[in-house]
C-alpha positions in Angstrom: 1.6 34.7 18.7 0.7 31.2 19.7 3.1 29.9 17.0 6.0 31.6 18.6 4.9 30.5 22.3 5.0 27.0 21.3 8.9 26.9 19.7 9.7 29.9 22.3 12.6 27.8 23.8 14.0 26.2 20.8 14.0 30.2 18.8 16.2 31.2 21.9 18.3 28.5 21.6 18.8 29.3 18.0 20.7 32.4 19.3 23.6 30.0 19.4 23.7 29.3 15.8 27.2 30.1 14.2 25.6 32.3 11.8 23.6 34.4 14.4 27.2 35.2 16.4 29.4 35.8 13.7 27.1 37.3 11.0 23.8 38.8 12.4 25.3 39.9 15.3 28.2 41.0 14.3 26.8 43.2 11.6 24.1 44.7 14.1 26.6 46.0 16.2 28.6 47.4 13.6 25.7 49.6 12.2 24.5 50.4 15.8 27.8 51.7 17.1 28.4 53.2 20.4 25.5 52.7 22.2 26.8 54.1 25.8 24.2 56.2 27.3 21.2 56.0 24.5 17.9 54.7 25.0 16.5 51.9 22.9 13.6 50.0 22.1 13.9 46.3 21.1 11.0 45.7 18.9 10.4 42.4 18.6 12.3 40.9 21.1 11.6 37.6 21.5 13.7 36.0 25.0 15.6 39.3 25.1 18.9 37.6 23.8 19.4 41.5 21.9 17.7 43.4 24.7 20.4 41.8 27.5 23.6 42.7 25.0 22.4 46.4 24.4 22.3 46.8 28.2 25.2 45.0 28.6 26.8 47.2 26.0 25.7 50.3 28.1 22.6 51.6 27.0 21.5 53.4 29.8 17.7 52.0 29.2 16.6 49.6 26.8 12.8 47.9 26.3 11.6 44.9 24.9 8.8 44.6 23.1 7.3 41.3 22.1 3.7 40.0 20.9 4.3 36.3 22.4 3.6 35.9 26.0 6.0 32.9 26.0 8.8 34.6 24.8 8.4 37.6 27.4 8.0 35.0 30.3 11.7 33.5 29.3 13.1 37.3 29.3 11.5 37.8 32.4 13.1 34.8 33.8 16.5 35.8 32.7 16.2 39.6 33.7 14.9 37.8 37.5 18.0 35.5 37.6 20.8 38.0 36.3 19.1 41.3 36.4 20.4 44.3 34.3 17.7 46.2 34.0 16.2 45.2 31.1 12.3 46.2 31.1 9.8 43.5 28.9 6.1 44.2 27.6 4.0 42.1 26.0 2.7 43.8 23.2 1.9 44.1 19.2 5.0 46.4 17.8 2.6 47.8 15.5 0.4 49.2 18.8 2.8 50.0 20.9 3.7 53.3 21.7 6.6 54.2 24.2 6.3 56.6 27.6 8.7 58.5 25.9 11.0 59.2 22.5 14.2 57.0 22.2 17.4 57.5 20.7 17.7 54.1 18.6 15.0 51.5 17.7 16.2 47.7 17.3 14.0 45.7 14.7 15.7 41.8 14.9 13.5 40.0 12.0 10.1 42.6 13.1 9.1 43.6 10.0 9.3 40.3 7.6 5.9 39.8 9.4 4.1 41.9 7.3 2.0 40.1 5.0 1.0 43.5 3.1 2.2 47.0 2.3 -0.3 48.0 5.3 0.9 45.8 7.7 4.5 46.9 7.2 3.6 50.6 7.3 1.8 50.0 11.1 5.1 48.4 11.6 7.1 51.2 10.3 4.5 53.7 12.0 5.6 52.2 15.4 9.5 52.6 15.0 9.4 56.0 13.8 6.7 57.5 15.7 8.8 56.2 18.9 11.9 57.6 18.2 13.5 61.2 18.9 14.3 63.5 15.9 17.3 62.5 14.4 16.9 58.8 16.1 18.1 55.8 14.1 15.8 52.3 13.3 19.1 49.1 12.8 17.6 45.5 12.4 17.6 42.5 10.8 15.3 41.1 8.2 14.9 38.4 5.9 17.1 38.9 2.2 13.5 40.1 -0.2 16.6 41.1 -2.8 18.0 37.4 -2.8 14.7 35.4 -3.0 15.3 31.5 -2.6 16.0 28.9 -4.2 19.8 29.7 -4.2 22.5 28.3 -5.8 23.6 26.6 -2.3 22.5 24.9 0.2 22.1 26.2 3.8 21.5 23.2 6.2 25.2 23.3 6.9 24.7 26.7 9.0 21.6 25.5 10.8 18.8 26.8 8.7 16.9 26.3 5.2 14.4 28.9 3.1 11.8 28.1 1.4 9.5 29.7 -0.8 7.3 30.0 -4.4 9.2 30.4 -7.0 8.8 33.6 -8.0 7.1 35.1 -4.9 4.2 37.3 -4.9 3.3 39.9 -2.4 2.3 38.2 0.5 3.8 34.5 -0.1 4.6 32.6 2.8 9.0 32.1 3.6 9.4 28.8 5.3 12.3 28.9 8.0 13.3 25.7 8.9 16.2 25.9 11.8 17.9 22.9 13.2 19.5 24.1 16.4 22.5 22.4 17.7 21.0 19.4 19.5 19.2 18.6 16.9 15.9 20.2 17.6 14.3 21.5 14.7 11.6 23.9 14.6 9.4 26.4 11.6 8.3 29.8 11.4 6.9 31.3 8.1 7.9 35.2 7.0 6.4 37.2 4.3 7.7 38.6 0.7 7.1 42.3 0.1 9.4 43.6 -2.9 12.5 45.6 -2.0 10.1 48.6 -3.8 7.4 48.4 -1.6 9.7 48.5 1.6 11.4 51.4 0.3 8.0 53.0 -0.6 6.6 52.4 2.8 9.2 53.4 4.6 9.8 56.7 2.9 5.8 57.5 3.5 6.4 56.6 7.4 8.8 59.8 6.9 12.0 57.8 7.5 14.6 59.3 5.9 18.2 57.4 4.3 16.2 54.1 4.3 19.0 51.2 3.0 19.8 47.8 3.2 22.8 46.8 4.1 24.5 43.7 3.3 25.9 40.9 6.1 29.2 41.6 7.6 31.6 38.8 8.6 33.1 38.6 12.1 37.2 39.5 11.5 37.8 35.9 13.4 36.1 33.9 10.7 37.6 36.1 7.5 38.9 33.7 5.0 37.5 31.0 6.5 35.5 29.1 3.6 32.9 27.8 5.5 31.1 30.4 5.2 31.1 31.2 1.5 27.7 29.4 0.6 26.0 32.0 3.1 27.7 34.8 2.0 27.0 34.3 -2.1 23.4 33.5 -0.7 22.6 35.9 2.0 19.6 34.9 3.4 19.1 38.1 6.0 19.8 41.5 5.2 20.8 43.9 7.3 19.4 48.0 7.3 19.0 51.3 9.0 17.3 54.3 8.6 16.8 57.8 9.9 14.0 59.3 11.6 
């Protein structure tokens, strides 16, 4: 929590990052779909840069749930000086329960904090337990099937990945993100094998569990710039089913 307070401005600013519009986004909203009328939870929130485009996108309620007080104070802000009716609580995702089921659950980079096969299963516990029968968990993690080092270099995009070589359970994934002005700022994620998210996920009762692989924006297709990332995904998209 106090990690993420301190580079809470610069991690919004990220949200500008090339790769953020045109891959992460993109492929989020592809998977979500039409969103008109359903209610969501945005675990995870950070600012609320996800939170804002779901409302904007018309769900007819969305909440954002985030463990740094920082982070919640910049949505806040936002929601105060362009209000859409976005509502923000500070709050673990792995405690938090909802007033009431949702429709669709929102995990941007919420459960590459996991450090161990229990963590992640409070995590997953969470996102199912909150959605409706039926309801769907989309997000955004870090790539555990494409471990680094790569074959390419990513400073070019605004970000490198660090990590042992191989990882264990539990081993520390450096993020390093240079943001456009040149502010650069760390976080660390966590390796858990593909098996043991698919293990814990399945015994949080989700069912159709996949990851789903990056999706390019149709304005940047054939556009080489972007090849490195692709052949070297370093996020990883997925859904699954309550």
């Amino acid at each position: 929590m106090q990690a993420y307070d301190a580079i809470a401005e610069e991690y919004r600013d990220s949200k500008q990052l090339p790769f953020r519009e045109h891959l992460e986004r993109h492929t989020l909203f592809q998977l979500l779909g039409d969103v008109r009328g359903k209610t969501v939870l945005d675990m995870a929130c950070g600012e609320g840069f996800y939170t804002r485009l779901l409302k904007r996108a018309g769900a007819s309620a969305v909440t954002g749930v985030d463990i740094s007080a920082e982070m919640i104070q910049l949505a806040e802000d936002q929601e105060a000086r362009h209000p859409l009716g976005c509502r923000y609580v500070q709050a673990d995702a792995a405690a938090f329960r909802p007033e009431g089921p949702v429709d669709l659950v929102v995990a941007m980079y919420l459960f590459n904090y996991a450090r161990t096969a229990e963590q992640l299963a409070r995590f997953c516990r969470a996102c199912h337990d909150a959605l409706r029968p039926g309801g769907c968990l989309v997000g955004v993690n870090d790539n555990v099937r494409n471990v680094p080092p790569g074959t390419a270099s990513l400073t070019k995009y605004g970000l490198d990945r660090s990590c042992p070589n191989p990882p264990a359970e539990g081993d520390a994934i450096r993020y390093t993100i240079t943001n456009a002005n040149g502010r650069r700022f760390r976080f660390d994620n966590f390796y858990l094998t593909p098996e043991t998210y698919g293990a814990v996920f399945r015994k949080a009762g989700f069912r159709e569990f996949r990851w789903v692989d990056l999706w390019l924006s149709p304005s940047q297709r054939g556009n080489p710039f972007w090849d490195d990332f692709l052949s070297n995904p370093p996020i990883a998209a997925f859904t699954a089913t309550r």
